[in-house]
Structure formats: structure tokens, C-alpha cells
N, C-alpha and C positions, 0 to 999 in steps of 0.2 A: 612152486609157482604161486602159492597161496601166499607169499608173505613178499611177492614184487607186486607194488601197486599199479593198477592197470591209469590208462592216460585218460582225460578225464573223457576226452571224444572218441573213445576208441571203438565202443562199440555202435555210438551213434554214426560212423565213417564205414565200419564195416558192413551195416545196415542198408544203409545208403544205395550203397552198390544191386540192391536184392528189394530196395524200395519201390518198384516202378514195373511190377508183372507186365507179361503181355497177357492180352486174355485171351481166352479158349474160345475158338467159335466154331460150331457146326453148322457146314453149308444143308439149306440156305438161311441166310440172315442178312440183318442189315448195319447199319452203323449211320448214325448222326454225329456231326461232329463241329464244335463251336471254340473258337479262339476269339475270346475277348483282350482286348488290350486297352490302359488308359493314354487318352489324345497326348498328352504333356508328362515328362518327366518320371515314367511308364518302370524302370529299374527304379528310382525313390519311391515308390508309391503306399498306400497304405495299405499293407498286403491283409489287416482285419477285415477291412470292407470286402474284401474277394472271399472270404472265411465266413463271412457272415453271407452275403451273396449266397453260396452251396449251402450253410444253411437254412435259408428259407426255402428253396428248394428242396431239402431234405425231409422238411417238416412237413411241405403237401403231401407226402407217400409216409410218414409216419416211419420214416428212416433215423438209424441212431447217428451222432453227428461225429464228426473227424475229432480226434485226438488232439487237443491243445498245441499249436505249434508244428502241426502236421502242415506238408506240401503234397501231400498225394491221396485222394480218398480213392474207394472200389464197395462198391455195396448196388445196395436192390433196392428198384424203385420199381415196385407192384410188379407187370410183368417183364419190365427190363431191366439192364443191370446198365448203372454207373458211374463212369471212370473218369475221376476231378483230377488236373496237374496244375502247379502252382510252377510259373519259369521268370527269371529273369525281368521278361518283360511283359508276361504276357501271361493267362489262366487259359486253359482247356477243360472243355466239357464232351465228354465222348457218351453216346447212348446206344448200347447194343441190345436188340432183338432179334428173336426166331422169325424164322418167315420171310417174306418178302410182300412186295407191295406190287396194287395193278390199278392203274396205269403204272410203270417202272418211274424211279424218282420224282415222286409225287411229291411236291412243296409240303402237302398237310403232313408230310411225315414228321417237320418239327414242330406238330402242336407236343410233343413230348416235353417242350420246354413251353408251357402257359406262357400267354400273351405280356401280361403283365407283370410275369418275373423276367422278362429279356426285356420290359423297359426301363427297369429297376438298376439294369447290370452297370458295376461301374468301371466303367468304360465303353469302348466302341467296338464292334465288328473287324475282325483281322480277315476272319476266312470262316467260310461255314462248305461243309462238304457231305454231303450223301453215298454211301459206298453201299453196295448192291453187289450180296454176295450168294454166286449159287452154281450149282454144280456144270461140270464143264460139258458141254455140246457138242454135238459135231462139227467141224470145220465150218460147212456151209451156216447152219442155222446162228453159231458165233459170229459168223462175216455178217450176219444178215440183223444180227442187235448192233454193234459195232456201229452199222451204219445207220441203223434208225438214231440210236441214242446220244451220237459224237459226233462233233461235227468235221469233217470229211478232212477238209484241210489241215487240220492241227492236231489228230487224234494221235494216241500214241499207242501202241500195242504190242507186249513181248511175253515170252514166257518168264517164268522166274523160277529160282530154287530148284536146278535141276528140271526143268518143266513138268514142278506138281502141280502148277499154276499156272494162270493166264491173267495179267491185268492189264486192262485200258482205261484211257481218261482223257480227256481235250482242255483241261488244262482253262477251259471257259468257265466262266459264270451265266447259268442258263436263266431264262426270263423270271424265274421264281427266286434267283439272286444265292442260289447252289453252285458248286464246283461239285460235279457227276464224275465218279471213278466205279469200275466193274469190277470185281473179281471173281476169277472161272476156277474152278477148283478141279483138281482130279479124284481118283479114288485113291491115291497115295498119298493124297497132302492132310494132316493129323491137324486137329481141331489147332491145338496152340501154331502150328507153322501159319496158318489161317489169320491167326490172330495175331502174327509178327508183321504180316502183309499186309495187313488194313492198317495197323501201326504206322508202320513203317510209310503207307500211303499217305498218313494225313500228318505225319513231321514232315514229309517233303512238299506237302501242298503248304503246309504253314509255316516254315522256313524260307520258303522260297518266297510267300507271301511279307514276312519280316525282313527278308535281305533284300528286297526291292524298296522297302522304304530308303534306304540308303540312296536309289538311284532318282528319288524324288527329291533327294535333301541337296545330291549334287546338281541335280536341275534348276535347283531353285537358288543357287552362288556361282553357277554356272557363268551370264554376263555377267554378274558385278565382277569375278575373278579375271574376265577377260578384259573389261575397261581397267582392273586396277593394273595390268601388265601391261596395256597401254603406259597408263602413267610412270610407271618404274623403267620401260624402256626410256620414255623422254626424257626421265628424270636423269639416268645414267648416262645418257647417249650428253646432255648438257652438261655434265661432268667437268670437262677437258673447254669446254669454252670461257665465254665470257659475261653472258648475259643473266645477271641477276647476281646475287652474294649467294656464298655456300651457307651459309647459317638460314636463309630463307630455304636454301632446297634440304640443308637439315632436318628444318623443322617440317615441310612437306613429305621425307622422306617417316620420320617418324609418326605423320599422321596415316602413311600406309602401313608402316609396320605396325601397328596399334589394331586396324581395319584386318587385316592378316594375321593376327593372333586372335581376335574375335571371331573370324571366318573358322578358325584350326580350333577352338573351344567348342563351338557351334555345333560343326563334324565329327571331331573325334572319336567322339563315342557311337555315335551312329555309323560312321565309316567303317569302325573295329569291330564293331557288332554286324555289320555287313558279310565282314570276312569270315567271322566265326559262323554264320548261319549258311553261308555259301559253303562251306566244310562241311558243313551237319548234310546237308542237302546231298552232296556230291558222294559221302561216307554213306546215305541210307540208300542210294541208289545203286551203289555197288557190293552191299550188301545182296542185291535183291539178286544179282548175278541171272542177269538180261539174255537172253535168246533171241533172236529174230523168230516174228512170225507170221505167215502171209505175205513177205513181203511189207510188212509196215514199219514204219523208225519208231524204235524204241524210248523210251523213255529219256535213255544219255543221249538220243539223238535229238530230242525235242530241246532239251535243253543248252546241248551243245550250241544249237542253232538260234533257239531263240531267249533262252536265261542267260546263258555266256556272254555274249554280248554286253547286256545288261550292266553285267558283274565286272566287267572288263571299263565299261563308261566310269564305273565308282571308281576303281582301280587309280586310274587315271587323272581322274578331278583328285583322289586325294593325292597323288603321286604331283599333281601341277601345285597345290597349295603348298605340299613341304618345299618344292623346289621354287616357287615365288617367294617362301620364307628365307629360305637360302640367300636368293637374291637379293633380294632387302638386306641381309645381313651383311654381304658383301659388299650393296654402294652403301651403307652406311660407314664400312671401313672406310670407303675409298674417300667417299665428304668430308672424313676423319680429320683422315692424312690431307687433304685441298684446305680443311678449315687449319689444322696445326700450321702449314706450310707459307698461310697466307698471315697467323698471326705471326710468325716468326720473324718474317719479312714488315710488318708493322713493327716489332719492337724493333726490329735493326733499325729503320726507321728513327725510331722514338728514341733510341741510345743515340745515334748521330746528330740529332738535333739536340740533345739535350747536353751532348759533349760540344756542340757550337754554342751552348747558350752559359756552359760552364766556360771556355774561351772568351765568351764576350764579358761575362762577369767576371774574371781572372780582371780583364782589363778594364775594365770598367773600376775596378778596387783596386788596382794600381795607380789610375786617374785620381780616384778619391783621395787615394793614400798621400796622395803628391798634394794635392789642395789642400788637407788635412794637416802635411806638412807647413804649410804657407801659413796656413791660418794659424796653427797653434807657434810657430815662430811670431809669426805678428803677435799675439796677443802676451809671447813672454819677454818680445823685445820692450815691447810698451811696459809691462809691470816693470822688470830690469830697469827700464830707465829711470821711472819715477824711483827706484829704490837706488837705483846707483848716480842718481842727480848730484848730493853732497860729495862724494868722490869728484865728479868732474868740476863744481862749483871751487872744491877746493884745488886742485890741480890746475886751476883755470884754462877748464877745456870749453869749448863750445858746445852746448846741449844737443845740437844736429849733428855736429863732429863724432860727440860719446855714443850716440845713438846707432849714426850708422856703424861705430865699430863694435856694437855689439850685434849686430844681425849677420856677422856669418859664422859667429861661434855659437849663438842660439840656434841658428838653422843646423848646424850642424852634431849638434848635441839632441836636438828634437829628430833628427832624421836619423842617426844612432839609434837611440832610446825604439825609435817606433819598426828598425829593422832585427833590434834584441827580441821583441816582444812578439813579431812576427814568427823569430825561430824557435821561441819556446812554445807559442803555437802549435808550429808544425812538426815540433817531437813529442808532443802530446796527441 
């Protein structure tokens, strides 16, 4: 094996896979959690600025700094530890501590992240979430946080992992501008399962949170896509009539299709990216392997009922944009075929007149030809004459006599002559 060269990414792929621990947590503790993302063009971004970001951070707690090129940090920041991810569109900052807080998700929990390093961050806020993790209670005294902490209508509550666990969340952003989730632990569930579940809690709050930008982007092309289907109906539907030239509904047709591939550039990527986080979403939730409990809807039932939906609106608006592209492509055939059929009918047109106009010139140069004959007879009877004058003076003819008896052998020698010259013309 020593002398087959290994591939030049091979161990940085196999790596990869083993890059991204879950951490260990012992109930009780807590978890702060920050998804930053840039406003505009958020996959191009300058992923230094977000490297250097966790660096100054790193430096208030006298923390050693990430690996050059690194997408993943995990270190200790005085008495808590934490956990940097570098993704696609977006940086995570997770902070975990012992203990627990009183009042229960108390806003000052994120002074963990200084004032003036989250004004620094470059970018905006995707989701920030609070997870409140402590050992599991009796039925009643769980019902009885459940209800202070969630709010009533849209909490969701199940067991998980074989019910070593218990989590709930409402799925709200409360007045201190937190997304609150609980996690109840049993005496069976092992630090790291603990730490797959807060995991796991705050990809599905922050995917869920990135796959709704999609349902904001198709809100916002929403009417323009339904007045432009307006337009492509009329535009079709005048197809088969008469009013206006096809090369005018051409050129209208091509200024929707133009509008329609800017609409499909626009989307694309945020639509695809839609669908990949609604997967992530749906994959980390059936990981958790859901229980009812109390009688409450579970987590896939929260979603089902009120994210589905959502996800279904994107679906949709992109599935109406390819199929208005569609359309467009097809009356464009069809003004094709209306503009070819109408020029075709123009040249027949333009070939029949111009086969009249070759008929009238045919005869027209027949007319000529005949004049042409006249003319050049008279002007060889006249030379003839003067030159065959002594001939008739001598003969003693009459000048008018010799004269006219040369104009029908002249006319007929110029009329020969000029029907020869026609035929070698026309075999040339």
C-alpha cells in the first residue's frame, strides 16, 4: 500500500465525515444558540470576515484560534464551551453551560456574546434560540412548566429516542426576541444522546428558519407572475385572430420571456435551497423518533400543520414559474409558425407580381423591339440611299422609286439580324 499514492483529498473527505462532534452535556445545562447569515448573496460571501468574526471573540477569553481554513471550531471560553459551524449560507455560534438559569430563559443569558461583538457580526440574525436543559419531572410538575413557558396554542411536546427524553418548544420568538425549547432528560439518556438533541433542536429551528426565506421570495413574484400569466393568456388566446401583426406579439412575447428567465435566475437558487433545508428539517426530526405525550402534537405534527403548508406555497410558485416558462416556449413556437406562414404568403404574393411585371416587361421589349426595328430600318434606308443614289442616277430610276424599294429588304434584314441576336442571347 505504501507505494499507491493516496488521492490528494482523501483524507481531508474522510475527515469531514467525523468533523462536526455532537457535544456532551450533562443535565442540567443550557445552550445559546446564534445563526448569523449575510442580507445578499450569503453562499458568495467572504467566508474571512466570518473567521475573523470567531476570532475576536476568541481573543476576549484568551482562546487559541481555528486552524487556517477550518469550517468547524469547539474550544472553551472561560466557563463555557464553544461550538463555531461555517454552512453554505449561513455561521452558527452555539454556547454551552452547566446549570441552569432563574427566571427560566432569561434574555441576559446572551450577554455570553458582548454587546459590541454581535454589532460587529457580518451579517444579520437568522434565529437565536435558548434551550433549557434539566432532568425530567413528574408528569404534573412537566405539564405545569410546559404551560408557564409555551405558549398554549402552538407548543409542541413528545418524547424522543425511545423516551429517554422529553422536548418541547412553541416554535415562537418571545418578547426578548428568543426561540425557547426545553429539554427533560431521563436517567437513561447518556450526556452525548443529550447533546444529539439540542443538536438536533437547533438545525431544525435554523433550517426551518432558512427554508422559509424561500416562502418570502415567492411572495414577493407572486403578482408580478400572476399579471405576467395574464399577459401570455391574451397574448395566446390572440394567436388565431387578426388584430395587430405577429412580429409585434413576437416581440411582446419575447419581452415576457426575458421577464421569465430573470423571475427563474432570481429563484433558483433560493427555491433549491428551500428544498434542500425542508429535507434537512424533516431528516432531523425523524431522527428524533417522536412519541406522543400528554396528549400533545408532536413536533411532525406542528409542522405538518403549520411549516408544510409553507413549503408546499414554494413548491408551487416554483412549479407555476417553470410551467409559465413552458408556456412562453410554446406560443413562441406557435407566433413561429403564424410569422413563417404569413411571410410565405407575402413572397407568393411578391413572386406573382413580379411574374406580372416580368409579362408586362417581356412586352413591353417586344413593343420596343418593333420600334427599334423601325427606327434602325429608317436610318439604313436613308444611308442605302445616299450610298446607292449613282446606281439609280445611273439606271435612270427615280430617287423616291429606289428608295422605297429598298425598305422592305432593309426592314427585313434588320428584323433577321435583331431575331439572330435575340437567339444567341437566349442560349447564353
Amino acid at each position: 500500500m505504501a507505494t499507491i499514492e493516496d488521492h490528494p483529498l482523501r483524507y481531508a473527505l474522510s475527515n469531514e465525515l467525523h468533523a462536526r462532534p455532537f457535544p456532551s452535556l450533562r443535565s442540567p445545562c443550557f445552550a445559546v444558540y446564534l445563526a448569523i447569515k449575510q442580507p445578499e448573496n450569503a453562499a458568495g460571501r467572504d467566508r474571512s470576515a466570518d473567521v475573523a468574526h470567531l476570532t475576536a471573540l476568541l481573543d476576549r477569553y484568551g482562546t487559541a484560534h481555528p486552524k487556517p481554513g477550518a469550517n468547524h471550531f469547539f474550544g472553551d471560553l472561560g466557563k463555557y464551551k464553544l461550538k463555531w459551524e461555517s454552512h453554505t449560507e449561513f455561521v452558527t455560534y452555539t454556547i454551552f453551560g452547566e446549570g441552569n438559569w432563574t427566571p427560566p430563559f432569561d434574555p441576559k443569558r446572551l450577554d455570553v456574546f458582548p454587546d459590541d461583538w454581535l454589532a460587529d457580526a457580518p451579517g444579520v440574525l437568522v434565529t437565536s434560540v435558548l434551550i433549557r436543559v434539566e432532568e425530567k419531572p413528574d408528569d404534573a410538575e412537566m405539564r405545569q412548566k410546559v404551560n408557564d413557558w409555551f405558549v398554549p396554542e402552538s407548543v409542541a411536546v413528545s418524547h424522543v429516542l425511545d423516551r429517554d427524553a422529553i422536548i418541547a418548544g412553541d416554535f415562537r420568538i418571545d418578547e426578548g426576541g428568543q426561540s425557547r425549547f426545553a429539554v427533560f432528560t431521563g436517567p437513561e439518556c447518556s450526556p452525548r444522546r443529550t447533546g444529539r438533541i439540542v443538536q438536533r433542536i437547533c438545525e431544525i429551528e435554523t433550517y426551518k428558519q432558512m427554508s422559509m426565506l424561500g416562502l418570502a421570495r415567492a411572495r414577493s413574484i407572486q403578482g408580478r407572475l400572476g399579471e405576467i400569466g395574464d399577459e401570455l393568456s391574451a397574448l395566446v388566446s390572440g394567436i388565431g385572430g387578426s388584430g395587430g401583426t405577429s412580429e409585434a406579439r413576437l416581440q411582446q412575447l419575447l419581452n415576457i420571456s426575458a421577464e421569465l428567465e430573470k423571475l427563474n435566475a432570481q429563484t433558483s437558487f433560493r427555491f433549491g435551497a428551500t428544498g434542500a433545508y425542508e429535507a434537512i428539517v424533516n431528516q432531523r426530526i425523524d431522527v428524533l423518533r417522536e412519541e406522543r405525550w400528554d396528549g400533545r402534537q408532536t413536533f411532525r405534527e406542528f409542522m405538518t400543520r403549520r411549516y408544510d403548508p409553507a413549503m408546499r406555497t414554494v413548491k408551487a410558485m416554483e412549479r407555476q414559474l417553470r410551467d409559465m416558462a413552458e408556456r412562453a416556449i410554446r406560443a413562441g413556437d406557435l407566433l413561429r409558425t403564424k410569422v413563417d406562414v404569413d411571410r410565405s404568403a407575402q413572397n407568393q404574393a411578391l413572386l406573382e407580381s413580379m411574374d406580372r411585371r416580368a409579362d408586362l416587361q417581356l412586352r413591353l421589349q417586344e413593343t420596343v423591339e418593333g420600334l427599334s426595328v423601325v427606327a434602325i430600318s429608317y436610318y439604313a434606308v436613308s444611308l442605302l440611299s445616299y450610298l446607292t443614289a449613282p446606281i439609280a442616277y445611273a439606271l435612270h430610276i427615280d430617287k423616291a422609286v429606289w428608295t422605297a424599294g429598298l425598305v422592305i429588304p432593309v426592314v427585313l434584314v434588320v428584323w433577321l439580324a435583331g431575331r439572330a441576336v435575340r437567339r444567341r442571347l437566349v442560349r447564353r
